[in-house]
C-alpha positions in Angstrom: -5.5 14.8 14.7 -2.8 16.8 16.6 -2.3 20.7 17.1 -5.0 23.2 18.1 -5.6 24.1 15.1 -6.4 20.9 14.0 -8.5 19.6 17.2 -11.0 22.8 16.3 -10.8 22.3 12.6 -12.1 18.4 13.2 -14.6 19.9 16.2 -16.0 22.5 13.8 -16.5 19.8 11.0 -18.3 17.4 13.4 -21.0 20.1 13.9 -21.0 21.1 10.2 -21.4 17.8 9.0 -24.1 16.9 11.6 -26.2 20.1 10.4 -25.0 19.1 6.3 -26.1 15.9 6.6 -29.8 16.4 8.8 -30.2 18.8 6.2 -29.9 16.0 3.0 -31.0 13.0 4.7 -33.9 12.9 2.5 -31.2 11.9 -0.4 -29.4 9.4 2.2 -25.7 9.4 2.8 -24.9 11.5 0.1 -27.3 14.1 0.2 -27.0 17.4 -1.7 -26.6 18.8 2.0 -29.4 21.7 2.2 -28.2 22.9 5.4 -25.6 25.4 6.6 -22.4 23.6 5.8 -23.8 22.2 2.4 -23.8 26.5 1.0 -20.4 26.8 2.3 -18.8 28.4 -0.3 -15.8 25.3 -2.2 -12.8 27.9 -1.0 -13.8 28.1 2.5 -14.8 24.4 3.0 -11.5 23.5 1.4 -9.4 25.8 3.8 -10.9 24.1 6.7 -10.4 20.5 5.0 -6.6 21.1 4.7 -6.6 21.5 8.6 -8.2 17.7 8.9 -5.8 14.3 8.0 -7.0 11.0 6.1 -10.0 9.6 8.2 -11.6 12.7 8.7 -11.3 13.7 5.0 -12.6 10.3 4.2 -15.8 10.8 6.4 -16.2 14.0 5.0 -16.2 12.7 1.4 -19.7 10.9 2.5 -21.7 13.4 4.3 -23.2 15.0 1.4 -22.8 15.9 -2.2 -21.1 19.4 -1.6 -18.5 18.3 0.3 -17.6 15.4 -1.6 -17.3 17.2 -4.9 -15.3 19.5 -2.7 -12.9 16.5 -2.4 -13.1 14.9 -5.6 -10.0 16.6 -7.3 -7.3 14.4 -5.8 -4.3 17.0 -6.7 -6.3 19.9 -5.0 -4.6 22.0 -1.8 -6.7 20.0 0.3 -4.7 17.1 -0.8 -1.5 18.8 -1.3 -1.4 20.2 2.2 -2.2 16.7 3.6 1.1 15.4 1.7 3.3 18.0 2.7 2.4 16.9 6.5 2.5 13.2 6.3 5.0 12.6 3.7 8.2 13.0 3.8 10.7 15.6 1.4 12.5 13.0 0.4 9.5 10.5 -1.1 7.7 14.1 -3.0 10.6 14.6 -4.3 12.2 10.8 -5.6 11.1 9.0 -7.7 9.4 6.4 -5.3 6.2 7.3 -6.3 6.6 8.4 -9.5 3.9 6.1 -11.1 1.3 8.0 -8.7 -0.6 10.6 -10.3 -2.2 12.8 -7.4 -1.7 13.5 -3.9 -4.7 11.2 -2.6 -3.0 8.3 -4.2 0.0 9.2 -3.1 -1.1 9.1 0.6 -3.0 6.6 0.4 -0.3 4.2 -0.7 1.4 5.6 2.1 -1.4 3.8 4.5 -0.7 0.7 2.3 3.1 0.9 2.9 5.3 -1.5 4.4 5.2 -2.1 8.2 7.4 -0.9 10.9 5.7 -2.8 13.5 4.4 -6.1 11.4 8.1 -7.2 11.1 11.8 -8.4 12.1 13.8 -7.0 14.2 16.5 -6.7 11.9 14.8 -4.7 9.5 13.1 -0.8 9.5 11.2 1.3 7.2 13.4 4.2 6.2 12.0 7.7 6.9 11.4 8.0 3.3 8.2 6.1 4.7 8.1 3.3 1.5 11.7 1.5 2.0 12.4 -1.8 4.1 16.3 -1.6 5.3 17.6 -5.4 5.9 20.7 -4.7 8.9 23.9 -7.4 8.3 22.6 -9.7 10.8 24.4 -13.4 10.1 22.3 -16.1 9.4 18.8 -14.3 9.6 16.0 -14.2 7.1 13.6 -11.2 7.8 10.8 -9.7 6.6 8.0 -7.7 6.5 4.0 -7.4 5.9 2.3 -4.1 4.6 0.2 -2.4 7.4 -3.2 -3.6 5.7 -4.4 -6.8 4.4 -7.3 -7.5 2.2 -10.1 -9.7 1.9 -12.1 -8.6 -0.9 -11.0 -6.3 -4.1 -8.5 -6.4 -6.7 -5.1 -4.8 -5.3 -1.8 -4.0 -7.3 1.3 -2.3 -5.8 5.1 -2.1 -7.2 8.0 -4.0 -5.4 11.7 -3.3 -5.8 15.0 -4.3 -5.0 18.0 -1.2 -4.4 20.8 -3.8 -3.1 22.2 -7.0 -3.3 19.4 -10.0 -3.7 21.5 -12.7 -1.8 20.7 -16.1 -2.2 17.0 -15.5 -1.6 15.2 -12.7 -2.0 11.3 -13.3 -2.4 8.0 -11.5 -3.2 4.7 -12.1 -2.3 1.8 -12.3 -0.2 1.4 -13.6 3.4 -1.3 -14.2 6.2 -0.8 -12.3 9.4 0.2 -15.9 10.8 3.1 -15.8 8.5 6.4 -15.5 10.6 8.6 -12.2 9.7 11.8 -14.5 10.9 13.4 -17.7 10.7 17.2 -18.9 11.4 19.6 -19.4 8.5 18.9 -17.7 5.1 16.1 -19.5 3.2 12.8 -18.5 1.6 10.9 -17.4 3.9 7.7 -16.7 2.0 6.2 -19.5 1.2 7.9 -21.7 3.7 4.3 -22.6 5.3 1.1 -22.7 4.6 0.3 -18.8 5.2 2.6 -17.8 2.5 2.8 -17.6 -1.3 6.3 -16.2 -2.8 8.2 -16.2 -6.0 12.0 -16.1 -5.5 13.9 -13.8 -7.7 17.0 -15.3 -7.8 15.9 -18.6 -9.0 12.5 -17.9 -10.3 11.2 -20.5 -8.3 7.4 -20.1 -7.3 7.4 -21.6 -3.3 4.4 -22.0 -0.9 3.6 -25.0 1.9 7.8 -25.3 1.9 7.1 -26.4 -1.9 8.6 -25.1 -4.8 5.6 -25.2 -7.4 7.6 -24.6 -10.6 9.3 -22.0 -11.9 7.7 -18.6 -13.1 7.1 -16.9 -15.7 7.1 -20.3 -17.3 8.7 -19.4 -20.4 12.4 -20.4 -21.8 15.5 -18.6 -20.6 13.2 -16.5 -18.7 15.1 -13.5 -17.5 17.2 -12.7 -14.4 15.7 -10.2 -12.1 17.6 -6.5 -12.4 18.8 -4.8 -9.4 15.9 -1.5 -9.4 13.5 -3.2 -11.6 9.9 -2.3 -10.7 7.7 -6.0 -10.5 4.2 -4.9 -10.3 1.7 -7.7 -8.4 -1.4 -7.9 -8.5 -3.4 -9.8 -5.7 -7.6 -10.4 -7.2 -9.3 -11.3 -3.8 -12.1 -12.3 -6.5 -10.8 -14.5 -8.1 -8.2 -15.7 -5.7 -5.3 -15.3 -7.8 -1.7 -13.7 -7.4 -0.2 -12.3 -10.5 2.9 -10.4 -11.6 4.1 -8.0 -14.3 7.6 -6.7 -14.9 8.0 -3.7 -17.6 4.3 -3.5 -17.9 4.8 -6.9 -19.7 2.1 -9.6 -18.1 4.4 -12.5 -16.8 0.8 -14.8 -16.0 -0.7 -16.0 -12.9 1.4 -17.4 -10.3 -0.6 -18.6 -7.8 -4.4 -19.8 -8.0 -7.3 -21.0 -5.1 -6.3 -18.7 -2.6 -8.0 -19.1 0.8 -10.7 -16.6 1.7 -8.6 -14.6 4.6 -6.9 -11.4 4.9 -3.8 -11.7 3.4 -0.8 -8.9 3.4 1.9 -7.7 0.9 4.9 -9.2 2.1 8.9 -9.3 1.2 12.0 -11.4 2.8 15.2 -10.6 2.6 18.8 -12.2 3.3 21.3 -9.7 2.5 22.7 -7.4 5.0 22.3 -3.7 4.1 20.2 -4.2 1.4 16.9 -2.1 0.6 13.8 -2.9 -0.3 10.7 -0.3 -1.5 7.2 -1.2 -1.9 4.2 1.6 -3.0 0.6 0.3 -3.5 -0.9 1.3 -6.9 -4.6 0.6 -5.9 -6.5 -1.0 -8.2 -4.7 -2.4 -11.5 -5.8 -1.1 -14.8 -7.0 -3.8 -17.2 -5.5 -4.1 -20.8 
């Protein structure tokens, strides 16, 4: 929370929720909020809410039944207000997140975006928020995590390449143990034991520093396309890492994954070239 406006905004809330939420405790976290700030008229509470950013509007959501219904229309100006301050111009108005219906999921793949900070030096994240730029450093592979890892859930988020892919050029999932750098251009992900990866210039599927076959396992199977939006989807359930290209399901890819946190993750060779990443949330089945 930054600004004036915004410190009394989230003060003001604190109160209002304390009063909301002593009023429904009888119904427990989600109470129909019998108090004060649970007759608040939808308009006003909205106004404030468009003062507040992510955490608070996610605390909000579970003091009482009001407010959360208040919150539940993810393209409302609550929402819309929150993108237009965290988001930049350029990712509302591309096409990056184009596959993301409403403002709540649009920010909230934002959270899930690539790291600036879980990564090489030789790469950034663009201002657009969502893009990893590799710099032409010689004899470098780099890469990156996503700023959260998880543990439990079923997770899917589209990767893509907007350069060159090199020699290697690999997809996956990685531990926060995983290095983000090595010497010389190899496949980075999937080099140890922290890291699963499927290379997309020679389909190979790599983790341990073993290539476990190629993927999809099917005949001739396709070249990767410079812009071509792989979808993956990581089942903490199940343990399983999967992929899908054109909506088409390519299979499974990796199964018995360990019970840890593990992280979105990309490596790259070539210098100057771009790579985007947006979480989805949970995949739709079918």
């Amino acid at each position: 929370m930054s600004g004036a406006a915004g410190g009394g905004a989230s003060s003001c809330i604190g109160a209002a929720a304390a009063s909301c939420s002593s009023a429904g405790s009888s119904s427990g976290p989600a109470g129909t909020g019998g108090g004060i700030a649970g007759r608040l008229p939808s308009r006003v509470l909205e106004h404030i809410f468009s003062y507040l950013d992510l955490p608070d509007l996610m605390r909000c959501s579970l003091v009482c039944w009001h407010w959360n219904n208040c919150l539940a229309d993810e393209n409302s100006e609550v929402w819309r207000s929150l993108c237009s301050r965290v988001l930049s111009e350029e990712a509302l108005r591309s096409d990056i997140l184009c596959n993301l219906s409403t403002y709540k999921a649009k920010l909230k793949s934002f959270q899930h975006a690539l790291s600036s900070h879980d990564c090489s030096r030789n790469v950034y994240v663009k201002k657009n928020g969502f893009t990893l730029h590799r710099n032409p450093i010689a004899q470098s592979t780099d890469g990156a995590r996503g700023k959260i890892g998880f543990t439990e859930g079923r997770h899917a988020w589209e990767i893509w390449w907007e350069g060159p892919l090199g020699t290697v050029a690999v997809i996956g999932i990685a531990t926060k143990r995983a290095p983000m750098q090595c010497q010389g251009y190899v496949a980075l992900l999937g080099s140890d034991d922290q890291s699963w990866g499927w290379n997309l210039v020679d389909n190979n599927l790599l983790h341990n520093g073993e290539v476990n076959g190629n993927f999809p396992q099917c005949n001739n199977a396709p070249k990767y396309q410079i812009g071509e939006r792989i979808r993956v989807i990581l089942d903490m359930d199940d343990k399983t890492l999967a992929f899908e290209r054109g909506f088409e399901f390519l299979g499974v890819a990796f199964r018995g994954l360990p019970k840890a946190c593990l992280f979105p993750a990309v490596s790259a060779v070539y210098g100057n070239t771009e790579v985007t990443m947006v979480y989805l949330g949970k995949p739709l089945d079918g």
